[in-house]
Backbone as CSV, one residue per row, in Angstrom:
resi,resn,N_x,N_y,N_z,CA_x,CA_y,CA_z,C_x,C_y,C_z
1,UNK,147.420,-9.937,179.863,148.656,-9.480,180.440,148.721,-7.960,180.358
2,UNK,149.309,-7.368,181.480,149.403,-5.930,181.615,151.177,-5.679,180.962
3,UNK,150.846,-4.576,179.959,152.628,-4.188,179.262,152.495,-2.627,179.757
4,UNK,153.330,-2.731,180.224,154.330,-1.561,180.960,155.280,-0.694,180.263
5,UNK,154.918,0.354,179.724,156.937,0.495,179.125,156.904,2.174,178.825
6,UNK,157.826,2.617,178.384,158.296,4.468,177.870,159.193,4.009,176.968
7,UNK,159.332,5.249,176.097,160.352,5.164,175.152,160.622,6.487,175.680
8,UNK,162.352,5.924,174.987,163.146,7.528,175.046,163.693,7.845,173.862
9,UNK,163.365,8.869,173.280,163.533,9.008,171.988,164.980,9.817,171.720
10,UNK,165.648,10.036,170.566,166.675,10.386,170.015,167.614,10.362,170.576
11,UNK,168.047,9.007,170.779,169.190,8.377,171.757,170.325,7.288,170.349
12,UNK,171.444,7.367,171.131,172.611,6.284,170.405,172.606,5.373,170.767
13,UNK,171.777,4.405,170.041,171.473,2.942,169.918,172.878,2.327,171.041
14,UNK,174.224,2.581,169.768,175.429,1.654,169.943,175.761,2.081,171.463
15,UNK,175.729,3.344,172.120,175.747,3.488,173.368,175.009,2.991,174.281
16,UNK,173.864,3.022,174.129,173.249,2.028,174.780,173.263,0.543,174.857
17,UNK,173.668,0.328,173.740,173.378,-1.137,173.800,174.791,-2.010,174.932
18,UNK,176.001,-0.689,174.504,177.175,-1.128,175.277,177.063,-1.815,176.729
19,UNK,175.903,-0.494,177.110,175.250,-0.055,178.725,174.500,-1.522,179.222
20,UNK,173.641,-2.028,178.172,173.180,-3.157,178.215,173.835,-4.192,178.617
21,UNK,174.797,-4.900,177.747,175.687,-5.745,177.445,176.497,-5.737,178.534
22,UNK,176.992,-4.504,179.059,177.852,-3.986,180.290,177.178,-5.003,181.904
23,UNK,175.728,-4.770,181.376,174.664,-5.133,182.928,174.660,-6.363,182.749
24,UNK,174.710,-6.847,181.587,174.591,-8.628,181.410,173.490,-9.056,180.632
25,UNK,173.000,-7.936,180.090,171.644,-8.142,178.951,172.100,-8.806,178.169
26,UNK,170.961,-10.027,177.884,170.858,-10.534,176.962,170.130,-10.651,175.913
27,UNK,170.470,-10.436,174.686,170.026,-10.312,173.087,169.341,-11.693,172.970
28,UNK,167.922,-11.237,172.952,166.840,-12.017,172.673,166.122,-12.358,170.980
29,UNK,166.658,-10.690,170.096,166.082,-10.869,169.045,166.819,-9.963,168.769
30,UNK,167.121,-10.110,166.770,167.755,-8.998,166.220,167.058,-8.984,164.941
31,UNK,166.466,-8.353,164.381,166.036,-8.444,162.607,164.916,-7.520,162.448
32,UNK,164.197,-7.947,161.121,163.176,-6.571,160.684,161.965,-7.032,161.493
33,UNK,161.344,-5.979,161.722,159.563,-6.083,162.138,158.955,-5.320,161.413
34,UNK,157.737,-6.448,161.109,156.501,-5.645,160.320,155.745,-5.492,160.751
35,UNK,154.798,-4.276,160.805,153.707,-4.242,161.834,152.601,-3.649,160.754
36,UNK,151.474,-4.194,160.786,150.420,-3.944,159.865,149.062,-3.471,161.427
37,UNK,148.590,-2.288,160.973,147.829,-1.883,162.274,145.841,-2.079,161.157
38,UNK,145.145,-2.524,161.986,143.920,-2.474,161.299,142.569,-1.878,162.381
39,UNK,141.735,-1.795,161.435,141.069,-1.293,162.479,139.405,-1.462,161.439
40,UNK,138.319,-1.232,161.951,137.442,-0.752,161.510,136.571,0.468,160.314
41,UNK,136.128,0.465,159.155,136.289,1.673,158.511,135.716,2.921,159.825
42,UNK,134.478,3.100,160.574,134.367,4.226,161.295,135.471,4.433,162.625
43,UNK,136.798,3.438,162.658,137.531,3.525,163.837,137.586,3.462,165.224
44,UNK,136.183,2.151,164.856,136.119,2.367,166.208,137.076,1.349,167.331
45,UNK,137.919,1.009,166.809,138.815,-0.112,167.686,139.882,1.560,168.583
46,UNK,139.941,2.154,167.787,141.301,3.535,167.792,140.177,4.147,168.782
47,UNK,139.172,4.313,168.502,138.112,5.633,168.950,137.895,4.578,171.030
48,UNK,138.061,3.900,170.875,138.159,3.085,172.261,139.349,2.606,172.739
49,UNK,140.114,3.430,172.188,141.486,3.335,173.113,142.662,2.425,173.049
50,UNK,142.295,1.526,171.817,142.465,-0.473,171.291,143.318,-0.055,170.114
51,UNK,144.103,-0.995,169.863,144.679,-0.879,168.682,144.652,-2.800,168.176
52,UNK,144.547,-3.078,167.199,144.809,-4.292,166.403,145.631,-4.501,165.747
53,UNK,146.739,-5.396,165.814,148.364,-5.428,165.030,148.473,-6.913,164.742
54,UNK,149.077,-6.774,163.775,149.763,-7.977,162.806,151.067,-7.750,162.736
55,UNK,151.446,-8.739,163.169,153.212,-8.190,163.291,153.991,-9.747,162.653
56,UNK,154.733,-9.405,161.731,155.630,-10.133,161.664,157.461,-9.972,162.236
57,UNK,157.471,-10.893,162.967,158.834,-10.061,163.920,159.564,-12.014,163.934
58,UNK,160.816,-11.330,162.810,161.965,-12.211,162.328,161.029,-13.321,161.378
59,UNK,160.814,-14.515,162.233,160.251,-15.581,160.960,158.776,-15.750,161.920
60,UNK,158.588,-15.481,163.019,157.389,-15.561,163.899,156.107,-14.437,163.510
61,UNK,155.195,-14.595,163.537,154.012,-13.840,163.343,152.831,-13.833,164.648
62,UNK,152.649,-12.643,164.752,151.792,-12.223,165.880,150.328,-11.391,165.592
63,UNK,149.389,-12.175,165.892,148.281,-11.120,165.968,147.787,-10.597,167.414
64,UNK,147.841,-9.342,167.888,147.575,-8.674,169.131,146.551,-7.498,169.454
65,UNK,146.192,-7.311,170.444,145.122,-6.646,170.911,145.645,-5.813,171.981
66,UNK,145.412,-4.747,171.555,146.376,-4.039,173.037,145.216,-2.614,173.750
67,UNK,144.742,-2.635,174.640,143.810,-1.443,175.061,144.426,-0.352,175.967
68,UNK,144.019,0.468,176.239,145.019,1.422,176.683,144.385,1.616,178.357
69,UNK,145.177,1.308,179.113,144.932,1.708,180.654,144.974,2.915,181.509
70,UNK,146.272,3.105,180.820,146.976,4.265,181.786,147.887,5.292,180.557
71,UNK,148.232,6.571,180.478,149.346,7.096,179.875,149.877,8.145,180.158
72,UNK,149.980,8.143,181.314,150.329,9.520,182.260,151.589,8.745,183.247
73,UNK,152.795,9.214,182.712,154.179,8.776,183.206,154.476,7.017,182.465
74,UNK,154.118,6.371,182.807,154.554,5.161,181.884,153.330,4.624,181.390
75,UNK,153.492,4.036,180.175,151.976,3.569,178.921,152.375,2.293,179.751
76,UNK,150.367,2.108,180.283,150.051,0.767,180.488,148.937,0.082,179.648
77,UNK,149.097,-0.743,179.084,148.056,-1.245,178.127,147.826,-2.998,178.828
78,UNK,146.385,-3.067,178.525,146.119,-4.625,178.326,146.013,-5.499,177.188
79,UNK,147.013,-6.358,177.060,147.366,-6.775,175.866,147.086,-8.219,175.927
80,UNK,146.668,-8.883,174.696,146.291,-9.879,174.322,146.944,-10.617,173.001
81,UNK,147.625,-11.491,173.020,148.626,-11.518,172.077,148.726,-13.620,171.662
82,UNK,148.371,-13.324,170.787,148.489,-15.186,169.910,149.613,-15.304,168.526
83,UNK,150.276,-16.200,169.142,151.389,-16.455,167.547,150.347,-17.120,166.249
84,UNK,150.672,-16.653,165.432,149.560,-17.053,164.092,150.695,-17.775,162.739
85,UNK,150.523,-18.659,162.384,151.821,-19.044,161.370,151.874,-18.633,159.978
86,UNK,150.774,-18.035,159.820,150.757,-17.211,158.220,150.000,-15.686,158.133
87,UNK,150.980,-15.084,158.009,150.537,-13.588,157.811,149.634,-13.277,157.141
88,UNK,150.131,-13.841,155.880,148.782,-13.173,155.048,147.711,-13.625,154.655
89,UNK,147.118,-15.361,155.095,146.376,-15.374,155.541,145.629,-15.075,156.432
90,UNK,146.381,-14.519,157.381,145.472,-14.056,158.545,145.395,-12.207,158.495
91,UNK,146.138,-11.441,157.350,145.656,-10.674,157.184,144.433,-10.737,155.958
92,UNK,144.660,-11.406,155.094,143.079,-11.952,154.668,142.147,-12.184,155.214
93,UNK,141.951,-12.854,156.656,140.999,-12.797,157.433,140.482,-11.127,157.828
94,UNK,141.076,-10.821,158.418,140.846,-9.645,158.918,140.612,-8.541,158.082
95,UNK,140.612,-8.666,156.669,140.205,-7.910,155.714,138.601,-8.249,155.426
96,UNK,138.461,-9.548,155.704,137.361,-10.105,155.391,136.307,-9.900,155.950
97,UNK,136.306,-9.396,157.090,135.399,-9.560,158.328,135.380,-8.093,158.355
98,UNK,136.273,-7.483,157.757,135.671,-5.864,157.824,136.572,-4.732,157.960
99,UNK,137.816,-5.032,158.430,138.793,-4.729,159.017,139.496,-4.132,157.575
100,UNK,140.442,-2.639,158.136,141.293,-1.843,156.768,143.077,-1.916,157.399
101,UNK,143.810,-2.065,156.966,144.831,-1.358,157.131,145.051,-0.239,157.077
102,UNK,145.218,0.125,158.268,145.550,1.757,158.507,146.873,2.497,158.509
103,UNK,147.629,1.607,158.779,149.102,1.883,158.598,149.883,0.855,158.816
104,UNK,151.337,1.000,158.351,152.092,-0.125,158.498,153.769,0.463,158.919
105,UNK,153.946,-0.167,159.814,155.661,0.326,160.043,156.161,-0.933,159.671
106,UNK,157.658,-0.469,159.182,158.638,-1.517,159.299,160.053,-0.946,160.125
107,UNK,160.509,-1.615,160.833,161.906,-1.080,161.770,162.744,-2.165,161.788
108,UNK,163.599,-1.782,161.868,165.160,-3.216,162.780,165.273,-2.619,164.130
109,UNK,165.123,-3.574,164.900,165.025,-3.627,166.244,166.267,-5.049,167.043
110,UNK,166.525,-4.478,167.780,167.341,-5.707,168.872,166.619,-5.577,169.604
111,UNK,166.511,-6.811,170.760,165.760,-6.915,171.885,166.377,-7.574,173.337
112,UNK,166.742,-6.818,173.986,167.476,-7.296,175.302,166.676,-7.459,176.463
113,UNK,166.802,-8.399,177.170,166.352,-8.989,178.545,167.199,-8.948,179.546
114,UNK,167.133,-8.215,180.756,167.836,-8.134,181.952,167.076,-7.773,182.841
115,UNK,166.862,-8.793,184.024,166.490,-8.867,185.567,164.869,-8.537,185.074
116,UNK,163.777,-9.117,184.501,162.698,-9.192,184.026,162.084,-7.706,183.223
117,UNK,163.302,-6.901,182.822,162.935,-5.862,181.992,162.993,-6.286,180.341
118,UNK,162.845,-5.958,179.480,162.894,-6.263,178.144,163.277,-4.319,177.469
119,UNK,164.273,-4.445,176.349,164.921,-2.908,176.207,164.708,-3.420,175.107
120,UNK,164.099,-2.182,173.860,163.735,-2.607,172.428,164.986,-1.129,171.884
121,UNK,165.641,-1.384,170.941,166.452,-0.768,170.597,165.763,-0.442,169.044
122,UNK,165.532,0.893,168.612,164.552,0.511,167.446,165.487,1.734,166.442
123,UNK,164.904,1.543,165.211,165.891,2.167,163.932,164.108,1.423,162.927
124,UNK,163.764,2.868,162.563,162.461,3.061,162.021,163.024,3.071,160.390
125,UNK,162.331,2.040,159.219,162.823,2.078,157.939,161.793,2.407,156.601
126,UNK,162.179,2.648,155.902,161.286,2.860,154.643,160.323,4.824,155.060
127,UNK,158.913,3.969,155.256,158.039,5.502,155.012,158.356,6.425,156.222
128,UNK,159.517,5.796,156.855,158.859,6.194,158.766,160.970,6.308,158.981
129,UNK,161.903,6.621,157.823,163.335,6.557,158.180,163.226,8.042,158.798
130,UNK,162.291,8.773,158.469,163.071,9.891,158.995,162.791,10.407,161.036
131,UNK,162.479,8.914,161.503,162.326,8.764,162.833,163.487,8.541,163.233
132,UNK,164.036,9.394,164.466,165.620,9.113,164.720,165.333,8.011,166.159
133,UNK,166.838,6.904,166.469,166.215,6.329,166.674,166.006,6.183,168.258
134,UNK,165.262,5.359,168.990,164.969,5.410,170.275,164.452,4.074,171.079
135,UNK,164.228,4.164,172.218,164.212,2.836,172.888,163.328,2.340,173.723
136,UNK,162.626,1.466,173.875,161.699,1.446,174.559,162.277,0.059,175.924
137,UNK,161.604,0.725,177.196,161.675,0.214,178.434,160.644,-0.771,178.553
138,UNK,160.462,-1.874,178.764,159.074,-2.305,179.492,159.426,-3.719,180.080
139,UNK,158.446,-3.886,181.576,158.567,-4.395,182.605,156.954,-4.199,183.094
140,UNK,156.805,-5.517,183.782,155.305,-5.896,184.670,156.080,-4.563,185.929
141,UNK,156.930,-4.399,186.028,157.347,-4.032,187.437,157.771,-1.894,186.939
142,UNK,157.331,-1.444,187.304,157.242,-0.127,187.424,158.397,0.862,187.727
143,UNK,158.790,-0.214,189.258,160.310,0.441,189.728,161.174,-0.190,188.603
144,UNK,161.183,-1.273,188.098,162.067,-1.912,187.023,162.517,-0.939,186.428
145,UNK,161.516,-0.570,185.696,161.407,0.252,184.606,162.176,1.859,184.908
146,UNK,161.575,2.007,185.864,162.941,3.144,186.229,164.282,3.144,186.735
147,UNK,164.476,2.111,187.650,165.921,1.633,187.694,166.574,1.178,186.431
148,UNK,165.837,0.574,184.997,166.840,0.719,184.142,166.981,2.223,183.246
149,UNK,165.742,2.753,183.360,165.844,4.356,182.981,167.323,4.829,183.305
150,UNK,167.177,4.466,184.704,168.540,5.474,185.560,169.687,4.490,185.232
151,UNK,169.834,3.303,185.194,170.836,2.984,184.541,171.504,2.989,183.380
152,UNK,170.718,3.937,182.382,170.682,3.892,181.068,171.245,5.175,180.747
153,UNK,171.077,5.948,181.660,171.564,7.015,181.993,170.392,8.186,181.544
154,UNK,168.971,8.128,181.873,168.238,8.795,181.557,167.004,8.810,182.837
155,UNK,166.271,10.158,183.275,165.268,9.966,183.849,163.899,10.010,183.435
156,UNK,163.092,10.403,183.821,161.643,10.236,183.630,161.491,11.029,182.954
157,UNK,161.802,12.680,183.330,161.510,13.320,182.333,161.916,13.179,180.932
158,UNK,162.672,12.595,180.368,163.337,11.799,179.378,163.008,10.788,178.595
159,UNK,161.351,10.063,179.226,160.655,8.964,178.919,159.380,9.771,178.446
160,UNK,158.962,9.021,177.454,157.656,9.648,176.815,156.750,8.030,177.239
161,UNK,155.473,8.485,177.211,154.654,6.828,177.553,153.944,7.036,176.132
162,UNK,154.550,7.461,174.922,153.932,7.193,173.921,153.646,5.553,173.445
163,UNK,152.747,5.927,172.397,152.551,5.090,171.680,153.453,5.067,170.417
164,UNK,153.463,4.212,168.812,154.427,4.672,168.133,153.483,5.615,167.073
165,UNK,152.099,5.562,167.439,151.217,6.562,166.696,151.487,8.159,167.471
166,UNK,151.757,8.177,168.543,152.195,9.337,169.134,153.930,9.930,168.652
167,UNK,154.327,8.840,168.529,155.985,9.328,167.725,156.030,9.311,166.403
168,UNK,155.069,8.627,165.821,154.994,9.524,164.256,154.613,10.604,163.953
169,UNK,153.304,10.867,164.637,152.344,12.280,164.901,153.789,13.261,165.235
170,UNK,154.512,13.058,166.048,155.158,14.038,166.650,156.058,14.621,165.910
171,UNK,156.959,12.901,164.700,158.069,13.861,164.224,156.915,13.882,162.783
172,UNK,156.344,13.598,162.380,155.630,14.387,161.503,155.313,16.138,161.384
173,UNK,154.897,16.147,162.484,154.561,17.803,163.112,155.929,18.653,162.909
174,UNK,157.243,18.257,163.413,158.568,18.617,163.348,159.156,18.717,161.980
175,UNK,158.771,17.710,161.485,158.915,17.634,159.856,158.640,18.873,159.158
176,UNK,157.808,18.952,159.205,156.293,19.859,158.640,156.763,21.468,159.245
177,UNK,157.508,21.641,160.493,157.718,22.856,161.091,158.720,23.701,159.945
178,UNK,160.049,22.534,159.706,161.056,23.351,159.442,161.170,23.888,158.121
């Protein structure tokens, strides 16, 4: 499957979400996500464009594969994604076979669905609080994705096609400035 999406960063959640709710979005998910990222010791899953994630998101667990397509105006990745029913066995696997943890986020996120877009409302916690918070767009559909931009009350220039390794890097750097 091809994932589509931008985030817009340092935005008011509760305003937005109003904006949502307003259109007829519907709240698909609300609670913590864990995301455990792994990779190879010489990196080479990262060094080819791939990332490998373990995610636990509410009581469901996900192991995914995501490669990078496109990242010039909206991040397109090819993603590959299986529900797994025990985390840490299956991060035991993946330790086993060779694989390190390279980093780990945890966030509270809501998740809204309207007219085949999906809006991730995110609030970054623990090593990663001092990320303010922001939202991510994504849709198979391109124009989607900008018609809810503009309904959200934001344009393109306003959308980053980061990754969330590109929005740590970033407010890290900002961190570090002042």
């Amino acid at each position: 499957m091809k994932e589509r999406e931008i985030k817009v960063l340092e935005v008011d959640l509760e305003e937005i979400e109003k904006k949502i709710v307003s259109k007829g979005g519907k709240k698909v998910f609300e609670g913590e996500v864990i995301t455990e990222f792994f990779d190879f010791y010489d990196n080479s899953i990262l060094k080819n464009k791939g990332v490998l994630r373990l995610r636990k998101y509410g009581e469901k667990t996900y192991l995914c594969f995501k490669k990078s397509l496109n990242s010039q105006g909206i991040k397109e990745m090819e993603e590959i994604e299986v529900e797994v029913d025990d985390l840490k066995k299956t991060e035991l696997i993946l330790l086993s076979i060779g694989l390190k943890i390279f980093e780990k986020v945890k966030k509270f996120r809501k998740s809204y669905e309207i007219d085949g877009v999906r809006i991730e409302l995110e609030r970054h916690l623990d090593d990663y609080s001092f990320i303010p918070d922001f939202i991510e767009i994504e849709s198979e559909d391109t124009g989607k994705i900008n018609e809810y931009l503009n309904i959200l009350g934001f344009s393109m220039e306003d959308a980053k096609p980061w990754t969330i390794f590109d929005v740590i890097d970033y407010y890290k750097r900002r961190r570090y400035e002042k």
